[in-house]
C-alpha positions in Angstrom: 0.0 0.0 0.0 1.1 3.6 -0.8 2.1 5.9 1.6 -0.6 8.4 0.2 -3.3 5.2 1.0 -1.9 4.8 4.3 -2.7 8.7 5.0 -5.7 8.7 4.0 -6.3 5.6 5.7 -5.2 7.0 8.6 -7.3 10.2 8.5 -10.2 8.7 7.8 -9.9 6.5 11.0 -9.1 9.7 13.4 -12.2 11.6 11.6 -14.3 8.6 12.7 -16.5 9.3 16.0 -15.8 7.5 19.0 -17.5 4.5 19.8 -19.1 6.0 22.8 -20.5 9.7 20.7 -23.4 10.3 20.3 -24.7 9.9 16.5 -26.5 12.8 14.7 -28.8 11.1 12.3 -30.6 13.0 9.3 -33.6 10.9 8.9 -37.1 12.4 9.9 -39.8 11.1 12.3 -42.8 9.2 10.3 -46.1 10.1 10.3 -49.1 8.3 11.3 -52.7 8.2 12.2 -54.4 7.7 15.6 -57.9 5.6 14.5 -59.2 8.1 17.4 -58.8 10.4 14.7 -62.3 9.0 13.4 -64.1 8.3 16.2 -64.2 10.4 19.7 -66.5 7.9 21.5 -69.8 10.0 20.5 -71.0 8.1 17.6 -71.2 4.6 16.7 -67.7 3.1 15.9 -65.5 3.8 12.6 -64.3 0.5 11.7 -60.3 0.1 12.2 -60.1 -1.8 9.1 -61.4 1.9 7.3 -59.0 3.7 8.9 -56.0 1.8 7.8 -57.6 2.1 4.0 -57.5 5.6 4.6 -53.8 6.3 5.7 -53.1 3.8 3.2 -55.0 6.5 0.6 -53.4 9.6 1.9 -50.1 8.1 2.0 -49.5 8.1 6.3 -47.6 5.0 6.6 -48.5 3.9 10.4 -51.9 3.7 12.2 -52.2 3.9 15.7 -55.1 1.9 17.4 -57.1 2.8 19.8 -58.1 -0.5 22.2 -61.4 0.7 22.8 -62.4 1.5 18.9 -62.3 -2.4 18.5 -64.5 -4.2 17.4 -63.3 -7.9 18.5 -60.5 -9.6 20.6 -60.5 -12.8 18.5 -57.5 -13.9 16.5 -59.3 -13.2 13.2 -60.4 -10.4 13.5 -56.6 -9.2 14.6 -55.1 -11.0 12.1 -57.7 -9.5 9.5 -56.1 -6.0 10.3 -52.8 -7.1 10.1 -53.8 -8.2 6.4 -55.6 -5.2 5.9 -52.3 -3.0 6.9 -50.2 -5.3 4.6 -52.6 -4.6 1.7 -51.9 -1.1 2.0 -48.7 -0.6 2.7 -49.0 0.9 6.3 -47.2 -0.1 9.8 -49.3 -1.2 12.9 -47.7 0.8 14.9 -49.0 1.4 18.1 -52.0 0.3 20.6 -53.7 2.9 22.9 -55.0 1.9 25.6 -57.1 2.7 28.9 -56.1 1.7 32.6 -56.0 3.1 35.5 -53.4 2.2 38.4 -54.8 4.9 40.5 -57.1 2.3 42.5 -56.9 2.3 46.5 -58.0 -1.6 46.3 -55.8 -4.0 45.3 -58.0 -6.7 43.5 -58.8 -3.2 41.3 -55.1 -2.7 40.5 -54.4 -6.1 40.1 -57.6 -6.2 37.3 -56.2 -3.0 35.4 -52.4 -5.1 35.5 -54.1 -8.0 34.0 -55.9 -6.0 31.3 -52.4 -4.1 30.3 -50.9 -7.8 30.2 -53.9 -8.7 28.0 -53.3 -5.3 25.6 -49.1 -6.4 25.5 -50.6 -10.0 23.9 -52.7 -8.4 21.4 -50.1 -6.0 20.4 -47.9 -9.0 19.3 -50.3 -10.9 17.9 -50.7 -7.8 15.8 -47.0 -7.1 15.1 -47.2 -3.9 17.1 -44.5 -3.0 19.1 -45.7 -0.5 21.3 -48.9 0.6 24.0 -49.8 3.9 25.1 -50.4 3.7 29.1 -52.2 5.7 31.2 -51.4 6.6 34.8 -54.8 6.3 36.0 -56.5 9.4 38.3 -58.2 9.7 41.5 -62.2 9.8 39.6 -63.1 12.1 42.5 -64.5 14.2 39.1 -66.4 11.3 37.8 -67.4 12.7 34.4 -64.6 13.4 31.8 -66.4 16.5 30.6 -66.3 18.0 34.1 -62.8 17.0 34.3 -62.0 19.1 31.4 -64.1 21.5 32.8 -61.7 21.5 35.3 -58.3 22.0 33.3 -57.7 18.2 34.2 -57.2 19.1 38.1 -59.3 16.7 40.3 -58.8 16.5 44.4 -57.0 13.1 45.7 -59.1 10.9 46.8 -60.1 11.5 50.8 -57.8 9.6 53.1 -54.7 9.2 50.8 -52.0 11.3 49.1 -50.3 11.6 45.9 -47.3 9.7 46.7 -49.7 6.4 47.1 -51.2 7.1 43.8 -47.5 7.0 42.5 -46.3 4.2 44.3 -49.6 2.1 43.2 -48.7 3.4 39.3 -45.2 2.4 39.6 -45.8 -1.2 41.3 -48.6 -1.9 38.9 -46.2 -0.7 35.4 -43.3 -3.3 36.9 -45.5 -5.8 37.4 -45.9 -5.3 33.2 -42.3 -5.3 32.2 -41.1 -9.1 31.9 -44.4 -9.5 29.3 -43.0 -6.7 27.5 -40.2 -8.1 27.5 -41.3 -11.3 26.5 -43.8 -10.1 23.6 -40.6 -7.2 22.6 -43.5 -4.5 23.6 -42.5 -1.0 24.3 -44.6 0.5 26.9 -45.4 4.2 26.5 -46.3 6.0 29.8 -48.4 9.4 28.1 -48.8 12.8 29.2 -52.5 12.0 30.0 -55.0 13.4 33.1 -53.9 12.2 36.5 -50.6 11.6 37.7 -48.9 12.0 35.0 -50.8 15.9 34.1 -47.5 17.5 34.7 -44.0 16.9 33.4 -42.8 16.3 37.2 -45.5 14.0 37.4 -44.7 11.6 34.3 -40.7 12.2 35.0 -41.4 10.9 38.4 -42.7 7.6 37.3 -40.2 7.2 34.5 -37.4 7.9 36.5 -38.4 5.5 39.4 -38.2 2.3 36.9 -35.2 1.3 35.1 -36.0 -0.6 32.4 -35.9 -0.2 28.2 -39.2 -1.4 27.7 -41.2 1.4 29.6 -40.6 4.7 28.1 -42.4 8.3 27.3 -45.5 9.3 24.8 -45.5 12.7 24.3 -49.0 13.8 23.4 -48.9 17.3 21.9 -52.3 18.6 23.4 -52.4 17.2 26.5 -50.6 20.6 28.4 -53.0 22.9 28.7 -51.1 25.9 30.0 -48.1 26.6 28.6 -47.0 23.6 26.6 -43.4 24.2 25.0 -41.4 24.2 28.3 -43.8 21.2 29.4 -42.9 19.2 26.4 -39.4 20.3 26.3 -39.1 18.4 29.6 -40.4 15.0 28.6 -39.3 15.6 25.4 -36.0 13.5 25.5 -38.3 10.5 27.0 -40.1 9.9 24.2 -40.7 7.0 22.0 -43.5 7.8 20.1 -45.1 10.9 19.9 -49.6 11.6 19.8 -50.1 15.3 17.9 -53.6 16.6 18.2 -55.1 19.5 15.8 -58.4 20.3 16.2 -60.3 21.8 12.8 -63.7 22.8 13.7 -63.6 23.6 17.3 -62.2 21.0 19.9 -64.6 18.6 21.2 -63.5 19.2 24.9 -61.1 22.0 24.4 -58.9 24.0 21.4 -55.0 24.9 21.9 -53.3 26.3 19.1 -50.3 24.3 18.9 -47.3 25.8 16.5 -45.7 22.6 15.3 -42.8 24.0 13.6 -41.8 25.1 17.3 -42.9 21.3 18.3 -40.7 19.9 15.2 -37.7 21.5 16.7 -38.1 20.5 20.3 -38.4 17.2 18.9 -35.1 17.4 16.3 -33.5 18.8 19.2 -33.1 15.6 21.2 -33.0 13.7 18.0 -36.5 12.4 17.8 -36.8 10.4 14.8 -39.6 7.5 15.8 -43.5 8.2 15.0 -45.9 11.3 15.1 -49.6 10.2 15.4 -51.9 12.9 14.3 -54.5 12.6 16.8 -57.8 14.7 15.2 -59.8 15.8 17.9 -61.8 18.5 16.3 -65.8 19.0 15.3 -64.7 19.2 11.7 -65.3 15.5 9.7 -62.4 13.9 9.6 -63.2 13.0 6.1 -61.4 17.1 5.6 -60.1 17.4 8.9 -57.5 14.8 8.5 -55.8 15.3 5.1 -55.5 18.9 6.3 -53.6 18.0 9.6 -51.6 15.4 7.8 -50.7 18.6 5.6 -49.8 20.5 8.9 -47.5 18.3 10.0 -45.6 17.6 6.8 -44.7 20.8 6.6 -43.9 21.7 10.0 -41.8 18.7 10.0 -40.2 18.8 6.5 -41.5 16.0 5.2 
């Protein structure tokens, strides 16, 4: 070999990073679509199956599922919208789901951990490697439209304290993490009402349990009050990301989110998993999403 090859050989080895820095990466994030998109809980159902058609259509290559917007546990019908997202070229890529750790009685918990470990089984059986959790709240405001009434605030529930509801949320998500494990599920603890309403609150639970299959969902509209700094915070948590927009009015509430400031809190810890738009306006979404998916193209670059 030449003494010129040998140089350059050379250089390029001291210009190569460390083993141990941190890699910049110039890919993008990928967009998605939350099936909640289509259906708020108001009317009767909008099959899954449609939904996936429809990202498939406007070229969104993920949907995100919402548990509750299914129609059937059984194999087939799981198996039918794993076909159905082959056909069209789109990524299962998430499972949202309800539960609520924030239960003084045991048995109660302990029914809320069996439904998660439930939700991790379906998720593999349907290729999807990742949940949305909840934390759970106190339901001292029993109706969720009061509870927005209420910014999200509710009073603890008489006779305990916050630090039991975190201590029942953190026992309950361990007792979750050897059948994520197991099934390669990524749980993903969300901004959502009740403990985890605040960025303290989520951070709190996230940094009590060490482990690489429970990890952050950032959902865009889910700070009420001053959002940037919020999601700033949880911001290098994340592994999958929920963006609402809300065309037509909000059904509980309207923020007006600037997602070009989003994009770069995101690129700024190096963000490159999914964004879920996450519809949750009066508009049809038959309008309403094409329109967001639009937003967020451009205020992401892609």
């Amino acid at each position: 070999m030449s003494t010129a090859a040998l140089a350059l050989g050379s250089a390029a080895i001291s210009s190569a990073p460390a083993a141990d820095a941190p890699v910049k990466s110039a890919a993008k994030v990928k967009l998605g679509i939350s099936t909640y998109s289509y259906w708020h809980f108001r009317t009767a159902r909008v099959p899954i199956e449609h939904v996936i058609r429809e990202a498939g259509r406007l070229g969104a290559p993920a949907v995100d599922i919402l548990h509750r917007q299914m129609e059937s546990e059984e194999r087939s019908y799981l198996q039918m919208l794993k076909r159905t997202a082959l056909q069209n070229g789109v990524a299962l890529n998430c499972l949202s789901i309800h539960q609520d750790f924030v239960e003084a009685k045991a048995e109660m918990r302990n029914l809320h951990v069996d439904h998660t470990l439930r939700c991790i089984e379906l998720a593999y059986e349907m290729g999807i490697p990742c949940i949305r959790l909840n934390s759970g709240r106190w339901n001292t405001i029993e109706s969720f439209d009061d509870l927005m009434k209420a910014r999200g605030e509710e009073p603890v529930l008489p006779g305990f304290t916050e630090d039991d509801g975190f201590k029942w949320c953190i026992e309950c998500i361990e007792k979750c993490l050897s059948k994520a494990a197991e099934c390669g599920v990524v749980l993903a603890l969300e901004n959502h009402w009740g403990l985890t309403r605040t960025p303290e609150g989520l951070l709190r639970i996230l940094d009590a349990i060490k482990s690489p299959w429970l990890g952050g969902l950032m959902d865009t509209g889910n700070f009420l009050e001053e959002p940037y700094p919020k999601l700033e915070k949880i911001a290098p948590r994340a592994v999958f990301v929920q963006a609402k927009t809300y065309f037509g009015g909000g059904e509980w509430y309207t923020l007006d989110l600037d997602y070009k400031r989003i994009a770069a809190i995101l690129a700024k810890v190096n963000y490159n998993g999914f964004v879920s738009l996450e519809f949750e306006g009066k508009e049809s979404p038959d309008t309403a999403v094409p329109k967001s998916l639009e937003l967020l193209r451009k205020a992401f670059g892609i």
